[in-house]
C-alpha positions in Angstrom: 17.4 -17.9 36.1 13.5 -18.2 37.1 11.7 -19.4 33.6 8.9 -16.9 31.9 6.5 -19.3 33.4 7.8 -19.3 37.0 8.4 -15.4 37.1 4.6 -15.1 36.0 3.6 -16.8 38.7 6.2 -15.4 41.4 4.2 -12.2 40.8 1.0 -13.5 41.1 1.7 -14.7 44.6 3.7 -11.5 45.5 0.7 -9.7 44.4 -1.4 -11.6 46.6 0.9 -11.2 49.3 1.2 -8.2 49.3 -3.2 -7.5 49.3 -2.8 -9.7 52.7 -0.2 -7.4 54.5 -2.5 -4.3 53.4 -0.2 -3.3 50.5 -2.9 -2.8 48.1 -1.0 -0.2 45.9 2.3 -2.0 45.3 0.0 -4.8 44.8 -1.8 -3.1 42.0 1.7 -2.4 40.2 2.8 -6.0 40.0 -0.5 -6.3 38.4 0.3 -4.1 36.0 3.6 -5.5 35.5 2.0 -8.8 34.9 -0.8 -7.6 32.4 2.2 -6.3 30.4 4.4 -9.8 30.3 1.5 -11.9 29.9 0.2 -9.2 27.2 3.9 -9.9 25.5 3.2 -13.6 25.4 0.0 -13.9 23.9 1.4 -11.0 21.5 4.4 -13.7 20.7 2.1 -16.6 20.7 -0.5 -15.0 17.5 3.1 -14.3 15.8 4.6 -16.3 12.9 7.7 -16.4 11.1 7.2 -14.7 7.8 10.2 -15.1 5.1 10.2 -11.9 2.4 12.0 -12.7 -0.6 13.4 -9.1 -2.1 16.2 -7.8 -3.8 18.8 -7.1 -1.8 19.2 -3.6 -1.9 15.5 -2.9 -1.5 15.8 -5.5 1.7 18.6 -2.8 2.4 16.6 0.3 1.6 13.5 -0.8 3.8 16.0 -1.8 7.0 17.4 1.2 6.7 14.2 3.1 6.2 12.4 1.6 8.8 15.0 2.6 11.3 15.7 6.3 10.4 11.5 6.5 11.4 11.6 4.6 14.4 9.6 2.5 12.9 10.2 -1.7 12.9 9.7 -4.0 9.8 7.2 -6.3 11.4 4.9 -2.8 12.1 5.0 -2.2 8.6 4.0 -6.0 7.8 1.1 -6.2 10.1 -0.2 -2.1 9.0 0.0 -3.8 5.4 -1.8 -7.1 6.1 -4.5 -4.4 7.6 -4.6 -2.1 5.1 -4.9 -4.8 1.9 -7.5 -6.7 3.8 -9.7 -3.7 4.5 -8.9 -2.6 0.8 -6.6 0.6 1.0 -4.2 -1.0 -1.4 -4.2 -3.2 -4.1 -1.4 -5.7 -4.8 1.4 -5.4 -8.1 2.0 -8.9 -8.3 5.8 -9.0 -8.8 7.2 -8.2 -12.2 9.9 -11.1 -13.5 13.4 -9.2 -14.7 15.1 -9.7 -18.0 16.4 -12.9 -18.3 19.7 -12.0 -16.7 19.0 -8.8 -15.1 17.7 -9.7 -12.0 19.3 -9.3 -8.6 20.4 -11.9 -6.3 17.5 -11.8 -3.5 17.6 -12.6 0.0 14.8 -13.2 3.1 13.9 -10.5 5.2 12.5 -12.7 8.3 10.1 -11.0 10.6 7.4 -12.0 13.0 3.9 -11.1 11.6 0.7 -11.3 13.1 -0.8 -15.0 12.2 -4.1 -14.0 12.8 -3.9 -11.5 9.7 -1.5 -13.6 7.9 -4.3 -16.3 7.8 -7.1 -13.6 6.5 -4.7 -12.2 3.9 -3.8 -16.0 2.7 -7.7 -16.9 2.8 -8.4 -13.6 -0.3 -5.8 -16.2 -2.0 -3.0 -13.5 -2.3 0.2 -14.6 -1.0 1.3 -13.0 2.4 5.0 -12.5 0.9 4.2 -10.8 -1.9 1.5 -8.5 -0.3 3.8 -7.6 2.5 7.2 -7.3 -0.3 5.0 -4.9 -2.6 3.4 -2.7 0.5 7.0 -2.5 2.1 8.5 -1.6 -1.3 5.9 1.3 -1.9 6.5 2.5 1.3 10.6 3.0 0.9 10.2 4.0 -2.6 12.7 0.5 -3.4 12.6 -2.1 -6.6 10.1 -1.6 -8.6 8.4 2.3 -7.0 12.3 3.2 -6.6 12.3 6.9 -8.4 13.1 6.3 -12.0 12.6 2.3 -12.2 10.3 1.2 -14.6 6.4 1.3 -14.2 4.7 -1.6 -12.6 2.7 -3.3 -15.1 -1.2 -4.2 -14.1 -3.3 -6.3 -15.8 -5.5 -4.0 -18.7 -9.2 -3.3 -17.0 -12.0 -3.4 -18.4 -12.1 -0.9 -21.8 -14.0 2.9 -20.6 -14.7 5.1 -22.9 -15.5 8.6 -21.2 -16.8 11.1 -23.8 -14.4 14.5 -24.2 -13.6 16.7 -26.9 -11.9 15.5 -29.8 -9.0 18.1 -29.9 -8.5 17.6 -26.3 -8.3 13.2 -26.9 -5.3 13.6 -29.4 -3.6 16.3 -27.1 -3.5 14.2 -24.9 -2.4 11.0 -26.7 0.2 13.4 -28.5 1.4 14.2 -25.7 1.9 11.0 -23.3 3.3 9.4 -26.9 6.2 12.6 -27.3 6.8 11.8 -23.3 7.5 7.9 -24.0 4.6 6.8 -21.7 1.7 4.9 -22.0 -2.2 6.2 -21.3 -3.5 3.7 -19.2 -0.6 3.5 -17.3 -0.6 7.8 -16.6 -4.1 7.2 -15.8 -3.5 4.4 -12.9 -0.4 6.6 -12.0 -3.5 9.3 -11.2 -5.4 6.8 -10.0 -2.5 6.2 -7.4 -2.0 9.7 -6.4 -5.5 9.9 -5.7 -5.9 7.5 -3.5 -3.0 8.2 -1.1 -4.3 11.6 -1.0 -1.7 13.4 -3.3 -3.8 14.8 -5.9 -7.6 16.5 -5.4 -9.5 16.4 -8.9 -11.6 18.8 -10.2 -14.2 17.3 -12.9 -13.8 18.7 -16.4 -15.7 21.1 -18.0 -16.2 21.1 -21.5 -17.0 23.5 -24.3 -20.7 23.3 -24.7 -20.1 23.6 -28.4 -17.2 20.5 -28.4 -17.3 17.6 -30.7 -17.5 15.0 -28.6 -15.6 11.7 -28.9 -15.1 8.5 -27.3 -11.7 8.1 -25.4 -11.1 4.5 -25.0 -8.9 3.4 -22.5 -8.1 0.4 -20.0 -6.9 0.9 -16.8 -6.3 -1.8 -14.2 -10.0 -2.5 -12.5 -8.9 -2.9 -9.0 -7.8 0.5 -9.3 -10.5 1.6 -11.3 -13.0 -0.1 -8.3 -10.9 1.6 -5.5 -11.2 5.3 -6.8 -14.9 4.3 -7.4 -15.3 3.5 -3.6 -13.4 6.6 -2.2 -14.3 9.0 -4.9 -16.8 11.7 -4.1 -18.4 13.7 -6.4 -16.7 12.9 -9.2 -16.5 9.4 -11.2 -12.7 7.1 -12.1 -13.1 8.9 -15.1 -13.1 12.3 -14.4 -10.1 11.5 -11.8 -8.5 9.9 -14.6 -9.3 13.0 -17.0 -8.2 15.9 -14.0 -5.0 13.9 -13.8 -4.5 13.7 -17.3 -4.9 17.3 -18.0 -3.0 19.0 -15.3 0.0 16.7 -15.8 0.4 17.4 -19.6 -0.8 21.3 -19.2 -3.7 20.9 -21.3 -6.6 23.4 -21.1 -10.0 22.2 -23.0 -10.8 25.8 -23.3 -8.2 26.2 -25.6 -6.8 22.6 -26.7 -8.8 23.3 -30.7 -6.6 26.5 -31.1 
């Protein structure tokens, strides 16, 4: 069997062959054939081995998922090295289980583009972990599987938007009686808002309100990323839309 090297150059000289005995349009689709092959290598060539350490049932879960959409893993790798780099998501570094709750975990090998492996390592962020937390978003698996336990971000930078005093301890009534935490329903918004599942309106507030200080802390990264793609309206007022339509709460009538 003819090595990849000796085929290439078998249909270079066919190609040329055939231009000399006035073939020029089988000639043209050995070209083609060759532009794809030696398109293949250099493809293979900017590839490197990339081990993802996950659980093993979200290794399962993403396998599986990635198949039902026709879809491969290393796709998904090289659309999340793209996407973190120009800044459409920002990385949960991994959250350590109870001592004795964590599941055995396993390497899901693929073949990812160096070139963006390189420019993700150089923002010194770990390739791994930004292609395990983009691949478990994406399957809904570990820690984003429906009904596991809130990724924990590092607390931002303290905000303080001014709303109406009834309408601050509604709401921190009512995230408490739901077992949740502010900041964390507010990066939860934050979340939705950025991948396009949730449109804010701003709050409007009784001109006659007494206004208060809401402090709060969400994750800056966040906070910075709904700051870049927001339009007409701040974080804040994302935060505050969010806020209010999840827990049902109407400024209008929050004092009554």
């Amino acid at each position: 069997m003819p090595t990849r090297r000796n085929f290439t150059a078998g249909l270079t000289a066919a190609s040329a062959r055939l231009r000399e005995v006035n073939s020029p349009d089988l000639a043209a689709h050995v070209d083609e054939a060759l532009a794809v092959i030696e398109g293949e290598i250099f493809t293979a060539r900017k590839d490197e081995k990339l081990p993802i350490r996950l659980p093993i049932t979200a290794r399962d879960r993403i396998v599986a998922g990635a198949a039902e959409a026709s879809r491969t893993v290393t796709a998904d790798v090289n659309e999340a090295f793209t996407r973190f780099l120009a800044g459409e998501f920002t990385l949960n570094q991994p959250v350590r289980a109870r001592r004795g709750a964590a599941e055995d975990k396993v390497n899901l090998n693929v073949r990812a583009n160096k070139t963006l492996m390189d420019q993700v390592a150089a923002t010194g962020a770990l390739p791994m972990h930004v292609a395990a937390d983009w691949l478990m978003r994406k399957y809904e698996t570990g820690p984003y599987a429906p009904g596991a336990q809130h990724v924990q971000r590092p607390a931002g930078s303290t905000r303080a938007p001014q709303v109406p005093r009834p309408v601050r301890d509604l709401i921190r009534a009512r995230v408490a009686e739901a077992g949740k935490n502010v900041n964390a329903e507010i990066e939860e918004g934050f979340t939705r808002f950025l991948a396009g599942e949730f449109t804010p309106v701003a709050p409007a507030w009784p001109a006659d309100a007494d206004m208060v200080p809401f402090k709060v802390n969400p994750n800056n990264d966040l906070f910075d990323e709904v700051k870049a793609r927001a339009e007409g309206v701040t974080p804040m007022q994302v935060a505050m839309a969010f806020l209010l339509e999840t827990y049902g709460i109407d400024p209008d009538t929050a004092a009554e």
